[in-house]
C-alpha positions as CSV (number, residue, x, y, z in Angstrom):
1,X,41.1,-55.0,-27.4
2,X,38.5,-52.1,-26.0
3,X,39.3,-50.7,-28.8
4,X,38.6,-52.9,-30.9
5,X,34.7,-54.1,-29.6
6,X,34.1,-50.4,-30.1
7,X,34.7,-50.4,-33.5
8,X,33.5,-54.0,-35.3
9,X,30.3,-53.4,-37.3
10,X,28.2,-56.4,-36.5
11,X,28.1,-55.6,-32.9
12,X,25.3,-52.8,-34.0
13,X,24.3,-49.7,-32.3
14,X,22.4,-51.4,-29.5
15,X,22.5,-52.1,-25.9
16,X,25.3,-55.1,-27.1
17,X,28.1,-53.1,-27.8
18,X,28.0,-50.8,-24.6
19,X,27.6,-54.4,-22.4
20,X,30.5,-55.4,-23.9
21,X,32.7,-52.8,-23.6
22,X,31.7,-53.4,-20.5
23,X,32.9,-56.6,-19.9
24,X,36.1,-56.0,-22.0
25,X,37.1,-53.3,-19.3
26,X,36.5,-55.6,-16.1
27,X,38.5,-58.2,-17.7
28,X,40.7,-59.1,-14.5
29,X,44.3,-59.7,-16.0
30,X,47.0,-61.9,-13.4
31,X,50.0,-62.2,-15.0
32,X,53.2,-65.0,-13.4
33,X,51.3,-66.5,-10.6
34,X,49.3,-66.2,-7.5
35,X,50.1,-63.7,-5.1
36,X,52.2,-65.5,-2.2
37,X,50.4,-64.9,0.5
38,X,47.0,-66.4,-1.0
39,X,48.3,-69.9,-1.2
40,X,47.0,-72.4,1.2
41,X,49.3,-75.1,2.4
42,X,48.3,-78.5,3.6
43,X,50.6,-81.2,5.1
44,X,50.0,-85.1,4.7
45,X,52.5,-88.1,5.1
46,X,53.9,-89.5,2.1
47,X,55.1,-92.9,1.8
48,X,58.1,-94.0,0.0
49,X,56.1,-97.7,-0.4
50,X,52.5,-97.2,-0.8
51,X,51.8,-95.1,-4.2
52,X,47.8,-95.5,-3.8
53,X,47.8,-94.4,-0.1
54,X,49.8,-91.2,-1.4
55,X,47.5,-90.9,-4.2
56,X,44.3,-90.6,-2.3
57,X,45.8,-88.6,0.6
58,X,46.5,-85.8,-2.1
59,X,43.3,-86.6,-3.2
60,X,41.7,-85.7,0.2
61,X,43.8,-82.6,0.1
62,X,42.7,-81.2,-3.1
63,X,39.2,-81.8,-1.6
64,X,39.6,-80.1,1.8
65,X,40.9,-77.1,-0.2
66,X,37.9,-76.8,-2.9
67,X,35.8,-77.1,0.5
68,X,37.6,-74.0,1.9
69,X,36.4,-71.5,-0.3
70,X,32.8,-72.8,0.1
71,X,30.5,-69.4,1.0
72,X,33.2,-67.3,0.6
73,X,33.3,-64.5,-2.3
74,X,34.8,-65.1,-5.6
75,X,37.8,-64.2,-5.5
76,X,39.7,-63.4,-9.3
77,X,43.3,-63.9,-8.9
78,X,42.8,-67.4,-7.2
79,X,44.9,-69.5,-10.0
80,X,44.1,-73.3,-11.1
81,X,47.6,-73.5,-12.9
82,X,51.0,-73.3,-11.6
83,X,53.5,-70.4,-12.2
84,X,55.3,-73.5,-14.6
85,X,52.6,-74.2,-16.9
86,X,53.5,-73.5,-20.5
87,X,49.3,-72.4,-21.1
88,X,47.5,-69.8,-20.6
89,X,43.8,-69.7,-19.7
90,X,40.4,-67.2,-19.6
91,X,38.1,-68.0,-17.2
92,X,34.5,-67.0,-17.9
93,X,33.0,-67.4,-14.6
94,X,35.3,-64.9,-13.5
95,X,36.0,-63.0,-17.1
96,X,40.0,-63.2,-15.9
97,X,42.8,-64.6,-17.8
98,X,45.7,-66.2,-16.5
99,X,49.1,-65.6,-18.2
100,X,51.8,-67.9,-15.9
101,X,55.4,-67.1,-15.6
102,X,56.5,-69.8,-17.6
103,X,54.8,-67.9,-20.8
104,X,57.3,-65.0,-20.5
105,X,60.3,-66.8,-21.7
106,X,61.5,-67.9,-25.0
107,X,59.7,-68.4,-27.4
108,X,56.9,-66.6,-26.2
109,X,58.8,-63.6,-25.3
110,X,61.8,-62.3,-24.7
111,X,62.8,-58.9,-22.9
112,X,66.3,-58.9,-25.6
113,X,63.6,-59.7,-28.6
114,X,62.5,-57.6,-30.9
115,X,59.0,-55.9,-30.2
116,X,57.7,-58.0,-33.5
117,X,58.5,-61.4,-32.3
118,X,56.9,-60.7,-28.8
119,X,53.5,-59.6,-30.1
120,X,53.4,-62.3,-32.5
121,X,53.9,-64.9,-30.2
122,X,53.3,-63.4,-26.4
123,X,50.7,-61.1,-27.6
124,X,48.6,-63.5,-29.4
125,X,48.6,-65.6,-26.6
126,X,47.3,-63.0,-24.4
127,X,44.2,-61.5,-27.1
128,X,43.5,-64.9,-27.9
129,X,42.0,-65.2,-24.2
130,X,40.8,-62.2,-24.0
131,X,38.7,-63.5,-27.5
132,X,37.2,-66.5,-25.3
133,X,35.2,-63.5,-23.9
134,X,33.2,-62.9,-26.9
135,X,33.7,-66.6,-28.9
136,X,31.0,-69.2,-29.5
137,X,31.1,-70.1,-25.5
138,X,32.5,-66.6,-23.9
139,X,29.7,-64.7,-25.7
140,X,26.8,-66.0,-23.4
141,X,28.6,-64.7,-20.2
142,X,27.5,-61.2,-19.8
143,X,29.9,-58.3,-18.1
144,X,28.7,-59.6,-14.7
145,X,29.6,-63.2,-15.4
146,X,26.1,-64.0,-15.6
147,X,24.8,-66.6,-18.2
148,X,22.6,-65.1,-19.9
149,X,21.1,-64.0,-23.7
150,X,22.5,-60.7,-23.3
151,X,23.1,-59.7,-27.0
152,X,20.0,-58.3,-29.2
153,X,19.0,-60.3,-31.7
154,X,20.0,-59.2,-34.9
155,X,24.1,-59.3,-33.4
156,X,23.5,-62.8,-32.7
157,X,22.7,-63.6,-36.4
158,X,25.6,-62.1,-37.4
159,X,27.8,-63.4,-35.2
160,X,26.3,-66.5,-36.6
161,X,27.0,-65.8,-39.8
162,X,30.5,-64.9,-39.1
163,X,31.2,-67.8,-37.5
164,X,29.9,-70.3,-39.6
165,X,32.4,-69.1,-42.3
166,X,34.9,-70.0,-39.7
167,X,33.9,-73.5,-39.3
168,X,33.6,-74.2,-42.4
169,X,37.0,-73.2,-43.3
170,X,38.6,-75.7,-40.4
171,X,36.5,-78.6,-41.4
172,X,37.9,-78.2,-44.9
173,X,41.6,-78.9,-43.2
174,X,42.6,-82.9,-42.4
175,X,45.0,-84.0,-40.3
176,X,46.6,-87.7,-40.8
177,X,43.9,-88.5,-43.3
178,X,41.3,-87.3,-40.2
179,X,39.1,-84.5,-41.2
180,X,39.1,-81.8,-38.9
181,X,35.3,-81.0,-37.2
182,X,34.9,-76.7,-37.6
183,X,32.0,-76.7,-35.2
184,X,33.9,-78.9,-32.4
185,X,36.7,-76.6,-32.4
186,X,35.1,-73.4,-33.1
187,X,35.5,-71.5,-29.6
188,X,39.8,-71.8,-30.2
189,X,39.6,-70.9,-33.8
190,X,38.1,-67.8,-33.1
191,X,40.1,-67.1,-30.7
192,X,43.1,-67.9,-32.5
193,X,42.0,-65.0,-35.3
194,X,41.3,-63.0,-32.5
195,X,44.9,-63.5,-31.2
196,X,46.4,-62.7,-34.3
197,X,44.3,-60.0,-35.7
198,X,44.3,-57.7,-32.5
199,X,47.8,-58.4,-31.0
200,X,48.8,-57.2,-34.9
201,X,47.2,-54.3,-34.8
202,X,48.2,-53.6,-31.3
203,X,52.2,-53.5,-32.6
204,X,51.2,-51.5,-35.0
205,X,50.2,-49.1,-32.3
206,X,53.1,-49.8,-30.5
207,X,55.5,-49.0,-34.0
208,X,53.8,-45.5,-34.1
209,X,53.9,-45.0,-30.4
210,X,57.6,-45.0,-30.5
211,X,58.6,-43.8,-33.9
212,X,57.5,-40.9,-34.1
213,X,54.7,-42.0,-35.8
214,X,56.3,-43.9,-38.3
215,X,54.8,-47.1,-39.8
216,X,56.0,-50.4,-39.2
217,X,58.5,-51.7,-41.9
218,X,57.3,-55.2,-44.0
219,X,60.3,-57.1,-42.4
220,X,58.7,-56.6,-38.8
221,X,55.3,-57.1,-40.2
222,X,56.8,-60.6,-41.5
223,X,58.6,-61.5,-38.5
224,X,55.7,-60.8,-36.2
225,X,53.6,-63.5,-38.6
226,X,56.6,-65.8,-38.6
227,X,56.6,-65.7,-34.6
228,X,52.8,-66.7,-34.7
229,X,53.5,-69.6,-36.3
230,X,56.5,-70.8,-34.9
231,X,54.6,-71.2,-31.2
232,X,52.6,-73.7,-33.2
233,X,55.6,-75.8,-34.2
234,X,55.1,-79.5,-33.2
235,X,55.6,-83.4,-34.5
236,X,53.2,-85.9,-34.0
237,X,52.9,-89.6,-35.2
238,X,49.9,-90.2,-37.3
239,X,48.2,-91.7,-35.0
240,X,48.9,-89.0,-31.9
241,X,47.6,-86.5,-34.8
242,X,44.3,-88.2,-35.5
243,X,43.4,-88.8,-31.7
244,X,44.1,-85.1,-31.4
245,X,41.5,-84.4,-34.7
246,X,39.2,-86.5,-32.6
247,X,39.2,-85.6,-29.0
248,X,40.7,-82.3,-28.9
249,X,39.3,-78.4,-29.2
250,X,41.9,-76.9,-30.3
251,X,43.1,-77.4,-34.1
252,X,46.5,-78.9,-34.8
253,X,49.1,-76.8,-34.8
254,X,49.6,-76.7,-38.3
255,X,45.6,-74.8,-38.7
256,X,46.3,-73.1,-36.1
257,X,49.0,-70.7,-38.1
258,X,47.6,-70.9,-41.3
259,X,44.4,-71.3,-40.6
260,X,44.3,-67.6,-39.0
261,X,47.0,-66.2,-41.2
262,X,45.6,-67.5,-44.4
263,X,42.3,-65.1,-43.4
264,X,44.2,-62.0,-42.7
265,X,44.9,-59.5,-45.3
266,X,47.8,-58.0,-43.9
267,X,49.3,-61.8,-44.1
268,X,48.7,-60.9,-47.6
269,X,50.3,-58.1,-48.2
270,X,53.5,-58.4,-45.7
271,X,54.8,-61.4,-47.7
């Protein structure tokens, strides 16, 4: 990923690109869960018979804790999902991502699958939030986690530019008869060819690393795009689908694989 913010063109030859390589290297990385001894534990009663005094005793409790870590230092590895979440998440008030344990399991990864079908799927996962750093909303944190206009002008436009052609490709997709909104879902979808672009290239790497150099034959390069896609696997009724068009600012599943893959020339040429 360093590697690759070193090497895009419309980043320039300005200030920009050294910031960022900045920030890519203090990205704070917590992978399976919180450390053990960080979590704080708070008793209350709970009633077999009164659901709404049990409701708004844990509401108390959740409360008393965000209270806790008021005037204390920010603190990176403090989690807001659990070790069983099936997510993962980048946090740009703290430039972190979190990567829970339940991600490192089929079909996300497997330590008996082969290297191609763990990038595709595992390893997108993880670049795609190291992408929300520099997408449409990651972009205006700076490598302190400062919000601020911290890229020159001229990068801005292009980024611009680049992103446009990204929205307008998603709003060209419908889902149950619902067009899809490109600017509404931007942030994700550029994340998403993040994901896929830089965990690719990153197997690649990987293929050489270990093989004497040797590249990466097409049915790897197919099954790591086949493993991309399949995390996006889901069924919807029409109805489900179009509230999710609406509300939602990630692109259905379907966009999600295609809409990536369909943009990436080695997609191209491996099938």
């Amino acid at each position: 990923f360093v590697a690759r913010i070193g090497e895009v063109p419309w980043l320039g030859c300005g200030g920009a690109r050294g910031r960022a390589l900045e920030k890519a290297r203090r990205v704070h990385l917590n992978i399976g869960c919180q450390p053990l001894g960080d979590y704080l534990v708070f008793d209350f009663p709970v009633s077999r018979h009164d659901y709404f005094a049990n409701a708004r005793r844990a509401y108390q409790v959740r409360l008393l804790k965000v209270l806790h870590y008021v005037d204390t230092p920010v603190d990176r590895r403090k989690w807001s999902m659990l070790a069983t979440t099936v997510n993962a998440a980048y946090d740009n008030g703290l430039n972190a991502i979190f990567v829970p344990a339940a991600m490192m399991q089929a079909p996300f990864y497997g330590a008996g699958s082969p290297s191609a079908r763990n990038f595709g799927a595992l390893g997108a996962v993880v670049a795609h939030e190291l992408t929300h750093g520099f997408d449409s909303i990651g972009r205006r944190f700076d490598q302190d986690r400062e919000l601020k206009d911290w890229w020159d002008p001229e990068v801005v436009r292009r980024f611009e530019s680049k992103a446009r052609c990204i929205s307008q490709l998603y709003s060209g997709f419908a889902e149950g008869g619902e067009p899809l909104d490109g600017n509404h879902t931007l942030a994700e979808n550029i994340a998403d060819f993040g994901g896929v672009d830089i965990s690719y290239d990153a197997f690649l790497q990987w293929h050489r690393d270990r093989h004497a150099g040797q590249e990466a034959p097409d049915s790897d390069r197919r099954l790591f795009f086949v493993s991309f896609a399949q995390m996006w696997c889901s069924k919807l009724r029409p109805e489900a689908a179009r509230m999710h068009v609406r509300q939602d600012a990630h692109s259905p599943g379907v966009f999600r694989a295609n809409g990536a893959a369909s943009q990436h020339s080695d997609f191209a040429l491996a099938f």
